[in-house]
N, C-alpha and C positions, 0 to 999 in steps of 0.2 A: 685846593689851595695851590696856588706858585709860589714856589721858594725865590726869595729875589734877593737875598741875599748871595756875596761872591763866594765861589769854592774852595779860597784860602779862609776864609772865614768859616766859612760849614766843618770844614775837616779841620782846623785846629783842636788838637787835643783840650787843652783848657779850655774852650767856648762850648757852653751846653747851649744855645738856645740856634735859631733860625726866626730869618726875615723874612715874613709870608705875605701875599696877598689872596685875600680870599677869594675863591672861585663858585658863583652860584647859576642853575638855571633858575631861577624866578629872574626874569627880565623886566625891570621896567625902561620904558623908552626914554633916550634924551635926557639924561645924567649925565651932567659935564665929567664925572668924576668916573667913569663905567668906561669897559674895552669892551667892546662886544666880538668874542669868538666863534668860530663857525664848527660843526661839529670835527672838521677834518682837520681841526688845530688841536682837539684835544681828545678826541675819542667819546665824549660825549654829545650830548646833543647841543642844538645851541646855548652858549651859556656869556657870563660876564666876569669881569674881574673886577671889583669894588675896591679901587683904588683908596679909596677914604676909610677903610678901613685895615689898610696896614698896620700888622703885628708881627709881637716876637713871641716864639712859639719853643717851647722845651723841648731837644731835639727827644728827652726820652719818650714824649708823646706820640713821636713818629712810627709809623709802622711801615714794614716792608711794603711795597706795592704790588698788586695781584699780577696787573703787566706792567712792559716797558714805561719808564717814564718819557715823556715826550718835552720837548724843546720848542719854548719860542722862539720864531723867526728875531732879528738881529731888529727888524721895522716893527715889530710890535712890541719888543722891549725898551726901545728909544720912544712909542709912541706911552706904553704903561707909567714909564718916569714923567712924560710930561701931567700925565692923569694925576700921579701921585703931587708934584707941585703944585698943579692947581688946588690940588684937597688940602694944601699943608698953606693956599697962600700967596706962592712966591711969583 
């Protein structure tokens, strides 16, 4: 999953939850609503992000990461929000 929620929001003391999109390899092609990543975005192999399924997720569910967490580019975070409008609509 990518966290897409902002870092003033994750680390406020009083907010237990996070804003996730889910990240899966089962690819299917040509989903208006899908980012398609390439393994050297995310450490995995190729994979997507299924916008239309945006959730909030209890941070106590989280668990440490084995490695580094990795960062979307600035261009695939402006293209993920356009994903997520389309799936809400607007």
């Amino acid at each position: 999953m990518v966290v897409v929620s902002t870092d003033d929001r994750n680390l406020h003391p009083r907010v237990n939850t996070v804003l996730v999109v889910p990240l899966t390899t089962s690819i299917v092609r040509e989903v208006p609503t899908h980012v398609y990543l390439s393994p050297g975005e995310t450490g995995l192999e190729q994979s997507v992000l299924r916008a239309e399924d945006i959730a909030v997720v209890p941070k106590a569910g989280l668990v440490e990461p084995r490695n580094k967490l990795r960062a979307l580019t600035n261009s695939r975070i402006c293209q993920l929000v356009e994903k997520i409008k389309y799936a809400m609509g607007c």
